[in-house]
C-alpha positions as a printed NumPy array, in Angstrom:
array([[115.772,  74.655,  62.78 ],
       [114.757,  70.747,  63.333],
       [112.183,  69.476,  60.823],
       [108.294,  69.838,  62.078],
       [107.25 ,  66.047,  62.022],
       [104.101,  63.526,  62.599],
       [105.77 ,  60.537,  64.867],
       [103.281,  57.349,  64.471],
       [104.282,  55.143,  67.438],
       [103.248,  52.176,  69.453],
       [103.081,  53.039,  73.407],
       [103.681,  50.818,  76.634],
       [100.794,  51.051,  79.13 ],
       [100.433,  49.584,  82.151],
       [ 97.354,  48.027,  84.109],
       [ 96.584,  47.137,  87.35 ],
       [ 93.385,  44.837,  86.379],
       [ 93.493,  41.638,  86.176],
       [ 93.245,  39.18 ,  83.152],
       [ 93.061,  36.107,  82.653],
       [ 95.927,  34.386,  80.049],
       [ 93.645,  34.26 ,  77.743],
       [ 93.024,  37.977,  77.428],
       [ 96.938,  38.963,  78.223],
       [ 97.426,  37.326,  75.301],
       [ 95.148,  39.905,  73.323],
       [ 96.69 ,  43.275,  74.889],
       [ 98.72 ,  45.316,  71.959],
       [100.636,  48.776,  72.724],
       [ 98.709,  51.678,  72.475],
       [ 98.569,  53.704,  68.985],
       [ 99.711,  57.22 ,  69.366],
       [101.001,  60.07 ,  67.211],
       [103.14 ,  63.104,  68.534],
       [103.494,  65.789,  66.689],
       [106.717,  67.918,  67.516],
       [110.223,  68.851,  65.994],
       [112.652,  66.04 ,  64.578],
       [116.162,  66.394,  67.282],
       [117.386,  63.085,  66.42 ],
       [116.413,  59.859,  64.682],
       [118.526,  56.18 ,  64.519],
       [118.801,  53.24 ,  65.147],
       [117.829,  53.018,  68.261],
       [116.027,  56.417,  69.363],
       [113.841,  59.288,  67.844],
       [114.069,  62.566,  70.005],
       [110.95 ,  64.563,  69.475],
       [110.502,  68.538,  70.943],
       [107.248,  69.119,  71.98 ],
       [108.396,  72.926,  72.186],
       [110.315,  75.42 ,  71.005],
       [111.678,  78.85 ,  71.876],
       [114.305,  80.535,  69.724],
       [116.588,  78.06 ,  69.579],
       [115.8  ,  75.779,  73.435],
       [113.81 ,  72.9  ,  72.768],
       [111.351,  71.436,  75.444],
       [109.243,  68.9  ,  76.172],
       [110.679,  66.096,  74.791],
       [109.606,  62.367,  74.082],
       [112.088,  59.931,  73.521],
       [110.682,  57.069,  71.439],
       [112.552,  53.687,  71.113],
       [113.197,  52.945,  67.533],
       [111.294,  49.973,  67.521],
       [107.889,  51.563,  69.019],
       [108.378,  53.959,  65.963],
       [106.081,  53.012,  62.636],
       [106.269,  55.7  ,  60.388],
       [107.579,  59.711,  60.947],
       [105.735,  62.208,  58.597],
       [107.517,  65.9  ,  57.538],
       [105.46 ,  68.374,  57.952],
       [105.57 ,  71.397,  55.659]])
């Protein structure tokens, strides 16, 4: 069974209000943590299951290595 992990990751978002330069150039990603089982983690990708049953995984995030700041075991 896939490890049960903590994934602490920076999000995209999207806006459809307008700034001015100024305050684009204060926007950062959005902190977020996702807790879920550990499919697959490299260079470039961390799968995370939301879900499980038996032995099908659901609900799945796929997180860009390089949104990705730290992933915590749990248990």
């Amino acid at each position: 069974m896939a490890q049960k992990v903590e994934v602490h990751w920076d999000d995209a978002w999207h806006s459809q209000a307008d700034f001015t330069e100024a305050e684009a150039k204060k926007l950062k990603p959005h902190p977020t943590h996702s807790l879920g089982y550990l499919l697959k983690q490299d260079e470039r990708v961390c799968v995370v299951a939301q879900s499980r049953d038996n032995e099908a995984y659901s609900e799945l995030l796929v997180i860009p290595s390089g949104m990705i700041r730290r992933v915590k075991k749990i248990g």
